[in-house]
C-alpha positions in Angstrom: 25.9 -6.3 -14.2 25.0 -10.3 -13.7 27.7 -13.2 -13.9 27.7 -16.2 -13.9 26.4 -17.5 -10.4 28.5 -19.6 -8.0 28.4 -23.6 -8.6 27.2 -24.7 -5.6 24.3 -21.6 -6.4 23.5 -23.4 -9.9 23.4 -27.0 -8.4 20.8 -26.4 -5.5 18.5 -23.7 -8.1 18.6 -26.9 -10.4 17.8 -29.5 -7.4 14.7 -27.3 -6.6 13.4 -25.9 -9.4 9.8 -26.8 -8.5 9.2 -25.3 -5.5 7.0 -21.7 -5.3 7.8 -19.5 -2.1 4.9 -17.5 -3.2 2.5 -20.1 -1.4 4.3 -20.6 1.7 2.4 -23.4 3.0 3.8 -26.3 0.8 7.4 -25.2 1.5 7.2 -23.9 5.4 10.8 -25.1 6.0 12.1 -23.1 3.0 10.5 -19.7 4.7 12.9 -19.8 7.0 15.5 -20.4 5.1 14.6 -17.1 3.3 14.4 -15.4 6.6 17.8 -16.5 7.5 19.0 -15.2 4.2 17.4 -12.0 4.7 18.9 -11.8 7.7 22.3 -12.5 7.0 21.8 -9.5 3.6 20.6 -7.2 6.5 23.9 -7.8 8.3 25.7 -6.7 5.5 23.6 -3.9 5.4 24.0 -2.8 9.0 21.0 -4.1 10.3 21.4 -8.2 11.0 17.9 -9.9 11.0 16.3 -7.0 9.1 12.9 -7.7 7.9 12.7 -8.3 4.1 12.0 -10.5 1.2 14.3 -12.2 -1.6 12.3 -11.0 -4.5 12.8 -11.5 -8.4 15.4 -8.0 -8.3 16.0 -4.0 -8.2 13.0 -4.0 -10.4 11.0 -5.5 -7.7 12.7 -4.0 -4.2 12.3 -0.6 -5.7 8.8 -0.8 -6.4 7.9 -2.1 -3.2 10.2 0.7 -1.8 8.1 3.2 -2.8 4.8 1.2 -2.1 5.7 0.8 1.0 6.3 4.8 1.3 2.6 5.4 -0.3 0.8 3.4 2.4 3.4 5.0 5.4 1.9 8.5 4.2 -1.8 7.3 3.7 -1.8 7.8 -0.3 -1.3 11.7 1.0 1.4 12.4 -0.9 3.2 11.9 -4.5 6.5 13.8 -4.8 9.8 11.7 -5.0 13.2 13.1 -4.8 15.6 10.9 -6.5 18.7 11.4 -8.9 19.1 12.1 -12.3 21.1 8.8 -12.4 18.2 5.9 -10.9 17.6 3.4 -12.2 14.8 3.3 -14.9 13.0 1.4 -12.4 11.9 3.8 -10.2 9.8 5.7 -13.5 8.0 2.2 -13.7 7.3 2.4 -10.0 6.0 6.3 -11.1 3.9 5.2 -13.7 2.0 2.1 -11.7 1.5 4.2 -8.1 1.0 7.7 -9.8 3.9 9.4 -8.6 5.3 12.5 -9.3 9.2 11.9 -9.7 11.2 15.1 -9.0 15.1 14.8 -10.3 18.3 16.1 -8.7 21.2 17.3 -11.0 24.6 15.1 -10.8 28.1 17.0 -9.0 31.4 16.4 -10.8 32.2 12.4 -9.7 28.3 11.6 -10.5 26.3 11.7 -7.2 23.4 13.4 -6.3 23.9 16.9 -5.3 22.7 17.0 -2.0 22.3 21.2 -2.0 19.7 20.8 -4.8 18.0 18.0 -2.9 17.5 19.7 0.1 15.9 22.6 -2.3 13.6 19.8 -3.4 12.4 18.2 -0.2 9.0 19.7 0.6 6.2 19.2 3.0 4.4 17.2 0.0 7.9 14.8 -0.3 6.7 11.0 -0.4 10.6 9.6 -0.3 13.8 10.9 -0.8 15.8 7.9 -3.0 20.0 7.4 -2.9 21.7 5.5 -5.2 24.5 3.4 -4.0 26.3 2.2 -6.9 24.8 3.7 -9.9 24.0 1.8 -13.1 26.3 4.1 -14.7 29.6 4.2 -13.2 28.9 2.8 -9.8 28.5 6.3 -8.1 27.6 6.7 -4.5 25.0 9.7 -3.9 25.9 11.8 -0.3 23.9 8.9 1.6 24.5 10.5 5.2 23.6 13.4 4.3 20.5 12.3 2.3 19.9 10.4 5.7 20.1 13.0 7.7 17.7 15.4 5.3 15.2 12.7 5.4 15.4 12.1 9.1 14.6 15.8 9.6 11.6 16.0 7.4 9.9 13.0 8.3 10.6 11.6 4.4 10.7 7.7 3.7 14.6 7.1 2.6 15.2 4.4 0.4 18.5 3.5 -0.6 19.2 1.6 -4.0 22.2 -0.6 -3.1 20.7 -3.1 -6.0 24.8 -2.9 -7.2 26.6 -1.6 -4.3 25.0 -4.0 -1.7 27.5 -7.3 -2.3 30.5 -4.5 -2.8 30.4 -1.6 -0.4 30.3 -4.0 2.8 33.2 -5.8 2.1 35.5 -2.6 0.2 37.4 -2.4 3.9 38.3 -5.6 4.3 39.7 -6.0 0.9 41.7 -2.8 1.3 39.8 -0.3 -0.4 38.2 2.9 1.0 34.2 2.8 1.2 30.8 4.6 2.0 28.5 4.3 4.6 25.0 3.1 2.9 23.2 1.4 5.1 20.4 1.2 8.6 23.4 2.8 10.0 22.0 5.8 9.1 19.5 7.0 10.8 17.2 8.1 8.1 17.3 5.3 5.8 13.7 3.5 5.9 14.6 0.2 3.1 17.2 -1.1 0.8 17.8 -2.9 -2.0 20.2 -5.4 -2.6 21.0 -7.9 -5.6 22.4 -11.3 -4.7 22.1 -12.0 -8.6 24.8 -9.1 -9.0 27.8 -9.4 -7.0 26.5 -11.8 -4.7 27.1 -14.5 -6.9 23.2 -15.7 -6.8 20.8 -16.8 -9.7 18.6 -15.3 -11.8 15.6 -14.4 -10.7 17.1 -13.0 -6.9 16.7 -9.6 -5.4 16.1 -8.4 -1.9 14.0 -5.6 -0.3 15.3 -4.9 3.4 13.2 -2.9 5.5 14.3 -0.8 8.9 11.1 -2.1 11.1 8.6 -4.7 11.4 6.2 -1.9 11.5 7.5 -0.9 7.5 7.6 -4.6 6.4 4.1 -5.3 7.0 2.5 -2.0 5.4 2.3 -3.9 2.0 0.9 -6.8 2.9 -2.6 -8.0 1.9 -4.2 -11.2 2.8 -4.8 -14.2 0.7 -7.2 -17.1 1.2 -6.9 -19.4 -0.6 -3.2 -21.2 -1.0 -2.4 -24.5 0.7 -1.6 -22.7 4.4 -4.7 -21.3 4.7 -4.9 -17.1 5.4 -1.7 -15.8 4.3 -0.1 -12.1 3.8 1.9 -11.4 0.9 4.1 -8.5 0.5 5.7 -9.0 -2.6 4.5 -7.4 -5.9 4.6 -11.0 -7.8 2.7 -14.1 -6.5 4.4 -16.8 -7.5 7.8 -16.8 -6.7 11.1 -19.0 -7.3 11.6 -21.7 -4.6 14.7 -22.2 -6.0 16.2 -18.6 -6.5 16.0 -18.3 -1.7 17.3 -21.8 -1.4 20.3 -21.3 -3.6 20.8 -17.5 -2.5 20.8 -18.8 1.3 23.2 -21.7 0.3 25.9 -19.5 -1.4 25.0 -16.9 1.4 26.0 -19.6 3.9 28.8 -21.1 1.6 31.0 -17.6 0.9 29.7 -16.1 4.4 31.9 -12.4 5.1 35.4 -13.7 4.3 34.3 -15.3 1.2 32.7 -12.0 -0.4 35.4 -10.1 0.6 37.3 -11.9 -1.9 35.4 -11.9 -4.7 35.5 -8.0 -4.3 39.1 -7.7 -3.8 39.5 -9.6 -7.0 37.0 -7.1 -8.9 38.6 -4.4 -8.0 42.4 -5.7 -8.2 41.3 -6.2 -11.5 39.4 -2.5 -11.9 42.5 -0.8 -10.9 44.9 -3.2 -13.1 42.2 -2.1 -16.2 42.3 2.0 -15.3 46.6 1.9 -15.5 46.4 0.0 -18.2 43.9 2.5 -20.0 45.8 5.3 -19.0 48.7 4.6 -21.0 46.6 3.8 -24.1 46.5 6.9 -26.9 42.6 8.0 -27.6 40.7 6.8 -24.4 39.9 8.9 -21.3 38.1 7.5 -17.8 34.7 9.3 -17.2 35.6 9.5 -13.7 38.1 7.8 -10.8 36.3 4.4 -9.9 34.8 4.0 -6.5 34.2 0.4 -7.1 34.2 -2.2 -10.2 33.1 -0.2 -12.8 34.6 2.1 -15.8 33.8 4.1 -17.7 35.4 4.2 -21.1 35.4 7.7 -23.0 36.9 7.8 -26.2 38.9 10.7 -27.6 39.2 9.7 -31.1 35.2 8.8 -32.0 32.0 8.5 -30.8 30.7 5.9 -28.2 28.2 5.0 -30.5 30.9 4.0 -32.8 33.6 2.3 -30.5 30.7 0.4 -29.2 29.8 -1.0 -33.5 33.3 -1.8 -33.0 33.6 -3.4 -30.2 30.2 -5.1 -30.5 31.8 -6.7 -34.3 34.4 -8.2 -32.0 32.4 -9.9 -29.4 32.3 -7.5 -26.9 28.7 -6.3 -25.6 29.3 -3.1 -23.3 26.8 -0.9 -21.7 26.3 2.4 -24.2 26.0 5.4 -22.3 25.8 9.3 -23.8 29.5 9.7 -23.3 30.9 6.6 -22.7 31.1 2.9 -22.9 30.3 0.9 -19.2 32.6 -1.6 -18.4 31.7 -3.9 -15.1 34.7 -6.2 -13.6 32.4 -9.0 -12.6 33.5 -12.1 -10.6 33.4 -13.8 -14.1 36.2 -11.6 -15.6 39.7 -12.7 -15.8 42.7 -10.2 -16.5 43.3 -13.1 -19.9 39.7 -11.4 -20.7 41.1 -7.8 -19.9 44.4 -8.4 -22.1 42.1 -9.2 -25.1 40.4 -6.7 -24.7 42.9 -4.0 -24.7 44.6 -5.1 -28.0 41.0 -5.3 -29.6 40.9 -1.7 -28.2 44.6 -0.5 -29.3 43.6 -2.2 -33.1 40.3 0.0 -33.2 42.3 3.1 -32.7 44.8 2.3 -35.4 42.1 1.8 -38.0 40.7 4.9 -36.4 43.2 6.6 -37.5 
């Protein structure tokens, strides 16, 4: 789910490859420069000049998320409602804040089923967690409905948009139908967002995006002794990459709405140009209808396990799921790519055979 990021991305991470964010004294100027990138994010997220911090990725944003939701509740409660389909994240986030993660069953096209989740929600609920744009197949859980659950019960709402947050913004635009993810809805407390995914950023570069100041700052602890004197951090890492906010802000600044819209009607020009062409193809099945640039490959003829050896023998590396293979149309892909890859696929099923 990474590409390779923008030139002008690489050339100003490899002019400032020394600098550490994570003592914000020696590099002032470049703290605002992450707050104007933040900002910008939280535009595209409903909420321009959102509170937030470019961190290392989902990883990191969805930790935080549900850090943040601990210290809102006064370490009272542990429950957290979340999908069967999050990320494996979130059970890391489990395991280091001892929380009880209670799982919602999938509907037909892959989202959360919001009846079961409003079964779930209890007075003891610590967050409720979307997904928008599942690892999987790029599934969208019933956000506004999830908002509006959590808004009613007083529950922390984060939203995982580590995927979905450089695609669903700009799906409109680009002439696609889209879903509503973002601050606005009422209910949703933070969200994640990967400029390393679609957002044509390097590697290390996520971002957490909070609703409120008053959110932002329950994480933060003090620390004496870097080169600014008494600082707060709010970030689970300490040092951090310099170079990962200045070249997220510059291709942030560089692209700007009209150039992400774009790259995502290229994606999924290219997703939909990939499903016809499946379609036709003997011994291969979609998963589900795409809702943005991913598919999933099911085949009729043998096991994912084995199309994947296949595949794998030819140079392709897809994502291995139970009952299908994931294929993501990144900005990288060209349909020259795709072409290949569908006579690779049309050989495997003739020795299949």
């Amino acid at each position: 789910m990474c590409s390779s990021p923008h030139p002008l991305a690489k050339k100003i991470f490899n002019e400032t490859l020394e600098l550490n964010i994570g003592d914000p004294g020696l590099v002032p100027g470049l703290i605002e420069v992450e707050q104007e990138a933040v900002g910008i994010m939280g535009s595209y997220c409903g909420l321009p000049g959102a509170p937030g911090r470019i961190v290392t990725g989902g990883t990191e944003a969805n930790i935080l998320a549900l850090w943040t939701a601990l210290q809102r509740s006064g370490h009272k409660k542990r429950d957290v409602v979340l999908p069967v389909s999050r990320h494996f994240s979130f059970d890391k986030a489990a395991h280091l804040l001892d929380l009880n993660l209670i799982f919602v069953g999938l509907d037909s096209q892959g989202q959360m089923n919001l009846d079961e989740a409003k079964k779930l929600v209890t007075p003891q609920t610590l967050a409720l967690v979307g997904i928008a744009g599942s690892t999987g197949l790029g599934a969208v859980d019933p956000l506004e409905g999830l908002s509006e659950l959590a808004w009613k019960n007083d529950v922390y709402f984060h939203v995982d948009a580590s995927f979905g947050g450089f695609v669903l913004p700009f799906l409109e635009e680009a002439g696609y139908s889209s879903r509503k993810f973002d601050f606005s809805l009422p209910g949703v407390s933070s969200i994640a967002i990967d400029p390393h995914k679609m957002g044509r950023g390097p590697i290390p570069s996520g971002c957490i995006l909070y609703r409120n100041q008053e959110l932002y700052d329950l994480t933060a602890l003090p620390v004496t002794y870097l080169s600014g004197g008494r600082t707060l951090i709010n970030t689970v890492v300490g040092t951090r990459s310099g170079a990962a906010v200045a070249a997220v802000w510059a291709i942030l600044k560089h692209l700007g709405r009209p150039g992400y819209v774009k790259v995502v009607k290229k994606a999924m020009e290219l997703t939909y140009w990939l499903q016809g062409e499946l379609k036709k193809m003997d011994g291969f099945t979609l998963e589900r209808e795409p809702v943005m640039n991913i598919i999933g490959l099911k085949p009729l003829t043998m096991t994912p396990v084995e199309l994947e050896k296949r595949l794998r023998s030819r140079g392709w590396a897809l994502s291995l799921w139970d009952t299908y293979l994931r294929v993501v149309l990144m900005p990288h892909v060209k349909k020259s790519h795709l072409k290949k890859f569908l006579r690779d696929l049309e050989e495997i099923t003739r020795e299949g055979l």
